[in-house]
N, C-alpha and C positions, 0 to 999 in steps of 0.2 A: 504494500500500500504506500500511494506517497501522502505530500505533508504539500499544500501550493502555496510559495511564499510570495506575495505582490509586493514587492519593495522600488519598484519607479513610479517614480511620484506622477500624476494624471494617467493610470490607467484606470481600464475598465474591466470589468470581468461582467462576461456573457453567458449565456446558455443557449448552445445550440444542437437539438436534439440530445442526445446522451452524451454530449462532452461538453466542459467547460473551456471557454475561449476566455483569453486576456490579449485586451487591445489594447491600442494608443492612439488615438486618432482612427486613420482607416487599417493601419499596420497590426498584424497578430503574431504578437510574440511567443506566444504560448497555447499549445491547446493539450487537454488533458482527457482521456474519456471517465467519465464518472465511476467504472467498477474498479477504476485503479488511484482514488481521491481516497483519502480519512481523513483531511482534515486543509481548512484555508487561512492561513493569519497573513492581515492588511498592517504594511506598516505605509502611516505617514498618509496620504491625500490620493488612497486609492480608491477607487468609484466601484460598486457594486448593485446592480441592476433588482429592481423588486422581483423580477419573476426569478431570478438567478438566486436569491435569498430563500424563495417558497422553496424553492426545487433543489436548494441542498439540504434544505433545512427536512425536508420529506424526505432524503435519502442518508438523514442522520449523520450531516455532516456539518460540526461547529466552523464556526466562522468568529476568529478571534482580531480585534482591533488591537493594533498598538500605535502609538507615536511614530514619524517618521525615526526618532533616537531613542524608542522599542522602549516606551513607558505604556504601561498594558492600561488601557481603555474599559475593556468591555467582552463580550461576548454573546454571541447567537448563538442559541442553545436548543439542541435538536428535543421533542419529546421524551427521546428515549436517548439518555445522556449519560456516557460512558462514564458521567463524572460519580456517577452511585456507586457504582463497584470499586474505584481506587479508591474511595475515601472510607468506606467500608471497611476496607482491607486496611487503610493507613489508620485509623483508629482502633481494630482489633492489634493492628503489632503495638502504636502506644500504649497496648494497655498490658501488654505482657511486657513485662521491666527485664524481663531475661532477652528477651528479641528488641526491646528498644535501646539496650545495653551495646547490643553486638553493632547494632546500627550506627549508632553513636561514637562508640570505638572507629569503623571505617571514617567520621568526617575527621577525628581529631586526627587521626592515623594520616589520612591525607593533606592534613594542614600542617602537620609537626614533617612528615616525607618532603613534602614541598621548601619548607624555609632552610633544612637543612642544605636542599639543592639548589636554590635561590642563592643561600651562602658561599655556596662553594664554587659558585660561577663568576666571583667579584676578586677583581685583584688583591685588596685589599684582605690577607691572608696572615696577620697579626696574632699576640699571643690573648688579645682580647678575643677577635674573632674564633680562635683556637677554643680557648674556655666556653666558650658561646658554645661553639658547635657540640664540643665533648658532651657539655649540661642536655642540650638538646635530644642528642642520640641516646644517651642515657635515659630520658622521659620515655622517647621512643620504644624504647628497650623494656621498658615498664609498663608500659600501657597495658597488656596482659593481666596485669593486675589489679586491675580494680574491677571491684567488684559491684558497684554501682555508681550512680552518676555523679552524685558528690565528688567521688576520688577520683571520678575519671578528668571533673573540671579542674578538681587540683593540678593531674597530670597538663592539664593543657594549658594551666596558667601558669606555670612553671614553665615549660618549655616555648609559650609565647612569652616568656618574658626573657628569656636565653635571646630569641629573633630580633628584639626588640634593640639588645644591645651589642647585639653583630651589626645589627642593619646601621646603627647609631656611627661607629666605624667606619660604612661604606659612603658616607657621604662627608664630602668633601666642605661644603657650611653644613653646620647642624644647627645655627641659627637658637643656640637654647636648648634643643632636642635631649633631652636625659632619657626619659624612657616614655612608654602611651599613655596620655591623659588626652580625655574626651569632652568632659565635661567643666569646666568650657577648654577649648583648648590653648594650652598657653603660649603655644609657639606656632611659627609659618610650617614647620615639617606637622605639628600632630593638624593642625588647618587643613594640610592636604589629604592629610589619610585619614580623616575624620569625612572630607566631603567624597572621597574616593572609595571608600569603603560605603557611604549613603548610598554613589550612585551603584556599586556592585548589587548590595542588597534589594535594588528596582529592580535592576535587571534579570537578577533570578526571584526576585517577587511576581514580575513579568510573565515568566514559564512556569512557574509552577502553575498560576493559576489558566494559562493556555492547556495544559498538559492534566490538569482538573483535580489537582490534591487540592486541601485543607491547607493555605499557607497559612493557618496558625494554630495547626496542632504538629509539633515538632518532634524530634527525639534525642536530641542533643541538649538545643534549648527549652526548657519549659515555659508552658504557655503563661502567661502574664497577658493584663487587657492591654489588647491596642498594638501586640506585640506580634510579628510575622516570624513567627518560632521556627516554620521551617528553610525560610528565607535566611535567616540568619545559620541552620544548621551547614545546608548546602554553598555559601558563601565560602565558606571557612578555608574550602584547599583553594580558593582561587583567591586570596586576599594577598599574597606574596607576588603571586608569577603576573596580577594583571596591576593591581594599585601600590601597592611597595617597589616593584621595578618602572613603573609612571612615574610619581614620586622622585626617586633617586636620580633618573633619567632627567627631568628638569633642575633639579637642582644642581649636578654634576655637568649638565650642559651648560648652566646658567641661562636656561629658558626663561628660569623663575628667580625674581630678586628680592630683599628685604622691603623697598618700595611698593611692592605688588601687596604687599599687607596693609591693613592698619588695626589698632588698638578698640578694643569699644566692652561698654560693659559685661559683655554676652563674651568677652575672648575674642582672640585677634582674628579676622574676616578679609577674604578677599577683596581690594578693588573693583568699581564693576569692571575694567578691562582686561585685570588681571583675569578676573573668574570665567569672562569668555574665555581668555585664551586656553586657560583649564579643561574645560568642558571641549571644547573644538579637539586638543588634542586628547580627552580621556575616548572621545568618540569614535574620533579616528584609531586610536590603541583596539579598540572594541572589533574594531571591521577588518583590522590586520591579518593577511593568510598567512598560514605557515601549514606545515606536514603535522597532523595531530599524530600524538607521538605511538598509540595503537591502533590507530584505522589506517586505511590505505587511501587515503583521501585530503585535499588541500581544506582547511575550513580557517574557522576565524574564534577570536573566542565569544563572541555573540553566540555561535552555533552552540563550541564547546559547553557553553552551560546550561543548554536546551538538553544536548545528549546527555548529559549527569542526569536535570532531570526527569527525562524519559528513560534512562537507567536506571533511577530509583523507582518508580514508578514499577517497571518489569518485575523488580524483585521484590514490591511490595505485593504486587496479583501471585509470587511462584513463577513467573515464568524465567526470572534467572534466578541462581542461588545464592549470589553475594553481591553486597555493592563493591563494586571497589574507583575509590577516589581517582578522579583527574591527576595524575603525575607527570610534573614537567621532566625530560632527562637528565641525566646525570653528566 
């Protein structure tokens, strides 16, 4: 089954007999026949026709809106909607603490894999960064252990706090930078990873609710009002490899300078020109291809974190057995 993505801005999507057509004008970019559709997501100022809406929506096929820069909108939602059964299933495993345990273990598992190899890819190979590492792989090495969530958060704030003063090393101003505070942030580095880390957690706010879990019954994080538990679970292995290396990446180029800030009661905030420039280039980082490191295919990490999660998803119905986290190489 495919997935039809409309991502250029003014088209159209039609219906012509048993296949769906996407136009531009008079030109047809794409036609698709319907028994090979599951599913349509619009990003941005794409046009969809009323009789094209009846006729997916009768062949139980969602039709999800995002933002041209994939801030999820909305969705068309067939009578008979695939989203009962994942959520189903995703509330039976949170309720077994021995399965939401294991689940949980994979996102730390994959955020602690990741920072370690984030680290090891910077020249900056000092005896602080050393310590850093060792501390890390150590947690890693632990993480077996625990036996419920509580211990498992210790393991993770332990060894995000190891990442924290590697990364601290690899940046050439640290502008202040000791270790992550959020609330409010005290400096231009936690400023960045503070709005960097916001815009990750949309973006997989975005698919999850495309893809028809419960973003706020989680397994990692627990739920709290107002809180997108599982948005924040699935974030976790990609907070090094896409906003910690942005981040660094400005700061080391001097994209980003002490001016680009200022002071205010709330903690120090971007400029507005600064914060465009921000945003233009977190966007652009988002649409970048490269070789995903186990498929055989060029993708971006916009995609990557649709695939994680529609791979959680699989393993939440049984149809695969294990999750296992996004890993950048070594």
């Amino acid at each position: 089954m495919a997935i039809l993505y409309i991502t250029q801005q003014g088209t159209v999507l039609h219906k012509s007999g048993n296949r769906v057509i996407v136009k531009k004008d008079r030109d047809v970019l794409q036609e698709i026949p319907i028994v090979h559709l599951d599913e349509v997501v619009i990003f941005g100022n794409g046009h969809i026709t009323t009789p094209t809406m009846g006729y997916l929506l009768d062949k139980n096929i969602p039709v999800s809106f995002l933002s041209a820069r994939g801030r999820y909108k909305g969705k068309l939602q067939p009578r008979y909607a695939k989203d009962t059964l994942i959520r189903q299933q995703q509330y039976a495993v949170a309720a077994k603490p021995s399965q939401c345990l294991e689940i949980a273990k994979c996102f730390v598992r994959g955020k602690l894999t990741n920072a370690i190899r984030f680290s090891r890819r910077q020249r900056s190979q000092n005896a602080a960064v050393k310590s850093a590492l060792d501390t890390t792989r150590r947690t890693l090495e632990r993480l077996e252990r625990a036996d419920n969530l509580e211990s498992l958060l210790g393991y993770e704030g332990t060894g995000t706090a190891a990442h924290y003063r590697a990364f601290r090393q690899f940046l050439t101003h640290d502008w202040g930078f000791t270790t992550r505070q959020f609330r409010p942030p005290p400096d231009p580095i936690n400023a960045m990873l503070s709005l960097g880390y916001t815009l990750l957690h949309n973006h997989v706010y975005t698919f999850i609710n495309v893809v028809g879990f419960d973003p706020y019954c989680g397994y990692f994080h627990q739920p709290r009002h107002g809180h997108a538990a599982l948005a924040s679970d699935l974030m976790e292995e990609f907070r090094q490899i896409i906003v910690d290396g942005y981040v660094l990446s400005l700061v080391n180029n001097n994209r980003i300078r002490p001016n680009d800030f200022e002071q205010t009661p709330k903690g120090i905030r971007f400029t507005k020109e600064a914060l465009d420039r921000f945003l233009v280039g977190y966007y652009g980082r988002m649409q970048q291809t490269f070789q995903h490191p186990t498929r055989n295919e060029k993708t971006t990490y916009l995609r990557c974190i649709e695939l994680q999660v529609r791979h959680l998803g699989h393993v939440i119905t049984g149809e695969e057995s294990t999750y296992k986290p996004f890993l950048i190489r070594t």
